[in-house]
C-alpha positions in Angstrom: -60.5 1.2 -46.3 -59.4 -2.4 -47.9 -57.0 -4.1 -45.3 -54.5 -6.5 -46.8 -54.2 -10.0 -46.1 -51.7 -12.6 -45.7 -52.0 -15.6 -47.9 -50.3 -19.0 -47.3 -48.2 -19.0 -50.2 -47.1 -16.3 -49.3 -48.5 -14.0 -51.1 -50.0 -10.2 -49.2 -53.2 -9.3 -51.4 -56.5 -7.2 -50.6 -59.2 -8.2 -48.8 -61.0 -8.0 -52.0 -59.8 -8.8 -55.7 -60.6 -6.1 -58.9 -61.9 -7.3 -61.5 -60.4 -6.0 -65.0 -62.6 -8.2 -67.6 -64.4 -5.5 -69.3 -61.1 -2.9 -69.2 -60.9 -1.6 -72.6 -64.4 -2.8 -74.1 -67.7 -2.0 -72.2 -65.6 0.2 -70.0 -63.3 3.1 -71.6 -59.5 3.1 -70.7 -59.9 6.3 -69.1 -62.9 5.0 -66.7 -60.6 1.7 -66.1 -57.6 3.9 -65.3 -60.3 6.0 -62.7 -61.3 3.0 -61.2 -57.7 1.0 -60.8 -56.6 4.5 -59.1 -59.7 4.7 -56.8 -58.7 1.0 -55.6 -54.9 1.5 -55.1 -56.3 4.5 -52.9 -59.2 2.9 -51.0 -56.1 0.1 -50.1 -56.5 -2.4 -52.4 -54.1 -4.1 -54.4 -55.2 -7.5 -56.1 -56.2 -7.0 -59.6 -57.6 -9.7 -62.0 -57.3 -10.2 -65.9 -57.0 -13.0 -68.4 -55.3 -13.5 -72.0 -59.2 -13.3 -73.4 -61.0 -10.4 -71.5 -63.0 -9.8 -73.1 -63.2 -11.8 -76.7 -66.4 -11.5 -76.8 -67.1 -7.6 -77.0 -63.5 -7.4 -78.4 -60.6 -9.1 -79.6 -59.4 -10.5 -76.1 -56.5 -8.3 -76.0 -58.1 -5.1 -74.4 -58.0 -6.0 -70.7 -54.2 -6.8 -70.2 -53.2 -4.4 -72.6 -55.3 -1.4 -70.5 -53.6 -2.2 -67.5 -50.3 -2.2 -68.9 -50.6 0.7 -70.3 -51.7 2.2 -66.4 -49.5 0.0 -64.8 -46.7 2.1 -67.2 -47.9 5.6 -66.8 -48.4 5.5 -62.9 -45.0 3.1 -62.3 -46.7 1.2 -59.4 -46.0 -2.8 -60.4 -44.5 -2.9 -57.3 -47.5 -2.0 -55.8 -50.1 -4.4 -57.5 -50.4 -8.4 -56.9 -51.3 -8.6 -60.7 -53.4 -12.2 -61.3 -53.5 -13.2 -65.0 -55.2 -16.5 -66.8 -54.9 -18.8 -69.9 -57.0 -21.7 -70.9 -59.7 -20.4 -72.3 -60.4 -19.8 -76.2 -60.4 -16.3 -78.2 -61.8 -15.9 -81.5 -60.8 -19.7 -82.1 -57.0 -19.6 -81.7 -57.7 -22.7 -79.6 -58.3 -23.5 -76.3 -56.3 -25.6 -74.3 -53.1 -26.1 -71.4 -50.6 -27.8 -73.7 -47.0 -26.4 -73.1 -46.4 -25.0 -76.1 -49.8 -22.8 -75.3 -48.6 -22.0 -71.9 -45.3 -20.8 -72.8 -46.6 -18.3 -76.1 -49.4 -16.8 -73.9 -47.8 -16.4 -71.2 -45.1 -13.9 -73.1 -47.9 -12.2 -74.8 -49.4 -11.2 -71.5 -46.3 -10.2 -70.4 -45.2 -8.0 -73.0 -49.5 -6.6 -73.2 -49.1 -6.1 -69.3 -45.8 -4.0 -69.6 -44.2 -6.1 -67.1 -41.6 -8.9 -66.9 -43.8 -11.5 -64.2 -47.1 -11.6 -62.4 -47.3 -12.5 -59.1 -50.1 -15.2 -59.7 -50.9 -17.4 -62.7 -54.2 -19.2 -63.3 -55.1 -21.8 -65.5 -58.6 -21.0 -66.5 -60.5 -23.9 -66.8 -59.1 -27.7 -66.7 -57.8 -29.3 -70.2 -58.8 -33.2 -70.0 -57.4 -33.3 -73.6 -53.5 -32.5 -72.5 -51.7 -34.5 -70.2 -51.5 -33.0 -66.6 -47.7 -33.7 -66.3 -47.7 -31.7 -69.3 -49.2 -29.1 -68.1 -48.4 -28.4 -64.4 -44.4 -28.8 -65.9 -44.5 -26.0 -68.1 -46.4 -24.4 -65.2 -43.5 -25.1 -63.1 -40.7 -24.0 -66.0 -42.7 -20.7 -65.6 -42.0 -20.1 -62.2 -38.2 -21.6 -62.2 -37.9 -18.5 -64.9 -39.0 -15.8 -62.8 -41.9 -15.4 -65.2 -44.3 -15.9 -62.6 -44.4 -16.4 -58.8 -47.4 -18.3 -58.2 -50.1 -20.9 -59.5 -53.6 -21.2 -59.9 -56.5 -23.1 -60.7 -59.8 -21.8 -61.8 -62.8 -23.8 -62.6 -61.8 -27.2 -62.3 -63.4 -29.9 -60.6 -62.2 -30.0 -56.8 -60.9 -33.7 -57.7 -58.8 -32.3 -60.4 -57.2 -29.7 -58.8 -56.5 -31.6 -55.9 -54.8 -34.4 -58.5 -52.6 -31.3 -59.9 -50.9 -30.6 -56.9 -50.3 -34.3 -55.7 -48.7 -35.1 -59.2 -46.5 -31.6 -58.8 -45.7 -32.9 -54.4 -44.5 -36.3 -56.6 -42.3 -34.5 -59.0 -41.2 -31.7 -56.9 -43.2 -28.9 -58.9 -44.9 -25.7 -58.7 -48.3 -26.4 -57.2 -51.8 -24.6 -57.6 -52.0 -22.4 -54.2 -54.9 -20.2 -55.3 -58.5 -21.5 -56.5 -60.9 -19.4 -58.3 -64.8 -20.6 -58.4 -68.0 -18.7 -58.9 -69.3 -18.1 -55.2 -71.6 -15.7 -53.6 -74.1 -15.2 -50.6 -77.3 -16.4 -52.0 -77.3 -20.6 -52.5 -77.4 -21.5 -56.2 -79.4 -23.8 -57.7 -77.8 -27.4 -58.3 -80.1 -28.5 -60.1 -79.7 -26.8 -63.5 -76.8 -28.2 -65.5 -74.3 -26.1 -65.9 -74.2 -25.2 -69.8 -70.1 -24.7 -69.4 -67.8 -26.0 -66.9 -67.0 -22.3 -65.5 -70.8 -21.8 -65.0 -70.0 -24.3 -61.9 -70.9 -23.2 -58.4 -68.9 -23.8 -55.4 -70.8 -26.5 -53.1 -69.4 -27.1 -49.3 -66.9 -30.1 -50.3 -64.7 -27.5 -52.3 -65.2 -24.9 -49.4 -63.6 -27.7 -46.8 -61.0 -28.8 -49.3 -59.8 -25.1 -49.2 -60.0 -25.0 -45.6 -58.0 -28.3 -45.1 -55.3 -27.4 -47.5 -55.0 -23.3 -46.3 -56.1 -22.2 -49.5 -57.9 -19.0 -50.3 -61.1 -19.1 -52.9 -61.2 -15.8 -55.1 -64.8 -15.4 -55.8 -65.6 -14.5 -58.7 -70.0 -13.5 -60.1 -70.0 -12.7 -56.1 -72.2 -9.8 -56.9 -74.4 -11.9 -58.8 -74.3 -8.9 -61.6 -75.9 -6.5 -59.7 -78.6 -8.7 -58.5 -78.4 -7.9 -55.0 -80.3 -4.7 -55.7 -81.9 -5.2 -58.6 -83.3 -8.2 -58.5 -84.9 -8.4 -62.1 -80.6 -8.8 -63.0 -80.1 -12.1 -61.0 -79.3 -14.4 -63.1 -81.8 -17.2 -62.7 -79.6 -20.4 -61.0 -79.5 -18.5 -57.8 -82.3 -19.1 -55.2 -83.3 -15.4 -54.0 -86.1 -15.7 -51.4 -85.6 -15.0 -47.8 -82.2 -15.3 -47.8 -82.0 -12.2 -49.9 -84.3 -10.7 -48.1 -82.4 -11.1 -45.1 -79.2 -9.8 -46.5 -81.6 -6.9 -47.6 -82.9 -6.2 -44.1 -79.8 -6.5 -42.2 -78.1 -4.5 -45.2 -80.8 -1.3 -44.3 -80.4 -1.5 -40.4 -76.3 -0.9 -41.5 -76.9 1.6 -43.7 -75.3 -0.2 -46.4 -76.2 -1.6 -49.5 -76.9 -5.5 -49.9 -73.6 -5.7 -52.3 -71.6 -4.3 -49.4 -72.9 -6.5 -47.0 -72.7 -9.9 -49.1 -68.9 -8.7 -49.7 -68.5 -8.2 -45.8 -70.1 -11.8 -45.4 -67.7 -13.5 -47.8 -64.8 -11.5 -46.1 -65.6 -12.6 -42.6 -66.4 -16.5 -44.0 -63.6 -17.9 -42.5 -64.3 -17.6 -39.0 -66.9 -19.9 -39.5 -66.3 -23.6 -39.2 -65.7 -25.0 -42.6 -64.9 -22.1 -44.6 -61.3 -21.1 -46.3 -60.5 -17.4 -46.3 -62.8 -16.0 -49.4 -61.8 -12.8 -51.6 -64.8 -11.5 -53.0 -63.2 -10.5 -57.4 -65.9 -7.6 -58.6 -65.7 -5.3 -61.2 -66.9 -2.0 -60.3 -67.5 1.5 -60.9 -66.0 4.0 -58.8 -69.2 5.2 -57.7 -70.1 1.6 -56.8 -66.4 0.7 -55.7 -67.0 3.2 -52.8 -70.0 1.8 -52.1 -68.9 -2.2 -52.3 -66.4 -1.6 -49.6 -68.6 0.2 -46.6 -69.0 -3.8 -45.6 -65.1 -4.1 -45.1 -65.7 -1.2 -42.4 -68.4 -3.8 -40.5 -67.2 -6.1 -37.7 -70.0 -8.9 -38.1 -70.8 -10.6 -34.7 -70.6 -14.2 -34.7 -74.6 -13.8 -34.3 -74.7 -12.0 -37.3 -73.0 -14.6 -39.2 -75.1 -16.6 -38.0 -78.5 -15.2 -38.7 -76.9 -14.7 -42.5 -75.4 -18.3 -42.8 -79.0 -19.6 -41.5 -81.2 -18.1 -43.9 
């Protein structure tokens, strides 16, 4: 079973996040409606979408509007910390945090979502071009109307975020309590520029950050789409060699699969020195739903943790 968790911001989400991206596109609204039920019932409760999921198979519409539509038949919003984003283009209606973006979107979402607020608000990727008082005060105008209960920031330079929330401390604003980065077990490659800003990993000075401040990092690619058991679908910036392998070994002594395990690494992260409390986001199956979570069933030794976070 998924345990819940109690955030600093006071927010009480899964242990693990669900990601909604492909609701309505690659995967049917009946199959996304399967899969949210099988994750309300295995305990979980933290559910991820954006204003765009998923433009690119679609018209960016499909993911909010499939879970509003469940969220409506089933009558559980009180039972669902529902995560939302904006930021990021669809279909060239522009990119961008400018106010008068943040304030239509976040309507839109609202009325695809069939609910009047979400519990947590990203932006989606940083906006150089608009000034950050700008932004982080229609943010705030969001919260101060109900609209929405928390903040986030996802894929922005650790710098930038950090300048967010000292700018909304100085003007008595909402601030960003919630960072979402790509992060997973297996080390990526730092080398290869990043062909977009969310193609960023997260290195060890944005895992202390999150530590210092008390700030949880939902993880989003932790699966490494499905690389961790086949390995021909690891995308090629990750570094595979023994360290997979001994995720893979210690994953067959549990009985579990190496997805389960990485997930059970990332979950138990922050009892090692350095780390912030990590929530693994995955989209899933419910075949492979019930498999992802075995590892929440683990209690890792320290030695264990070890052996992994040595590899």
């Amino acid at each position: 079973m998924i345990k819940k968790i109690d955030l600093s911001n006071g927010l009480r989400v899964s242990e693990v996040a669900l990601g909604a991206m492909m609701f309505g596109t690659t995967t049917p609204e009946a199959d996304a409606f399967g899969i949210l039920d099988a994750f309300l019932d295995f305990g979980g409760n933290f559910v991820d979408t954006s204003n765009n999921y998923a433009h690119w198979a679609g018209s960016g519409d499909e993911s909010e509007a499939v879970l509003g539509n469940w969220l409506r038949q089933r009558g559980c919003r009180d039972r669902v910390v529902l995560a939302t984003k904006i930021g990021f283009d669809r279909h060239g209606e522009g990119a961008g945090l400018r106010k008068a973006q943040i304030v239509y979107w976040i309507e839109e979402s609202l009325r695809k979502l069939n609910t009047d607020y979400v519990d947590l608000y990203y932006a989606h990727t940083d906006d150089a071009n608009t000034p950050m008082e700008e932004t982080m005060e229609a943010f705030d105008s969001l919260v101060k109307a109900g609209k929405v209960l928390h903040l986030g920031g996802s894929n922005y330079d650790t710098w930038r975020y950090a300048e967010a929330n000292m700018l909304a401390a100085q003007r008595g604003w909402t601030p960003f309590t919630v960072m979402q980065q790509s992060f997973t077990y297996l080390h990526p490659k730092f080398e290869i520029a990043p062909k977009y800003i969310f193609n960023e990993k997260t290195n060890r000075e944005r895992l202390r950050f999150l530590r210092d401040k008390d700030q949880p990092l939902v993880a989003y690619s932790s699966l490494c789409k499905g690389g961790y058991e086949d390995e021909s679908r690891l995308p090629g910036d990750y570094i595979a060699g023994e360290r997979l392998q001994v995720l893979r070994s210690m994953a067959a002594e549990k009985g579990i699969t190496a997805s389960a395990l990485a997930i059970a690494w990332m979950v138990n992260l922050h009892r090692c020195p350095g780390f912030p409390r990590v929530i693994p986001l995955f989209g899933s199956s419910v075949k492979h739903l019930a498999e992802n979570i075995r590892g929440l069933d683990l209690k890792l030794t320290d030695q264990e943790l070890q052996t992994l976070n040595q590899a």
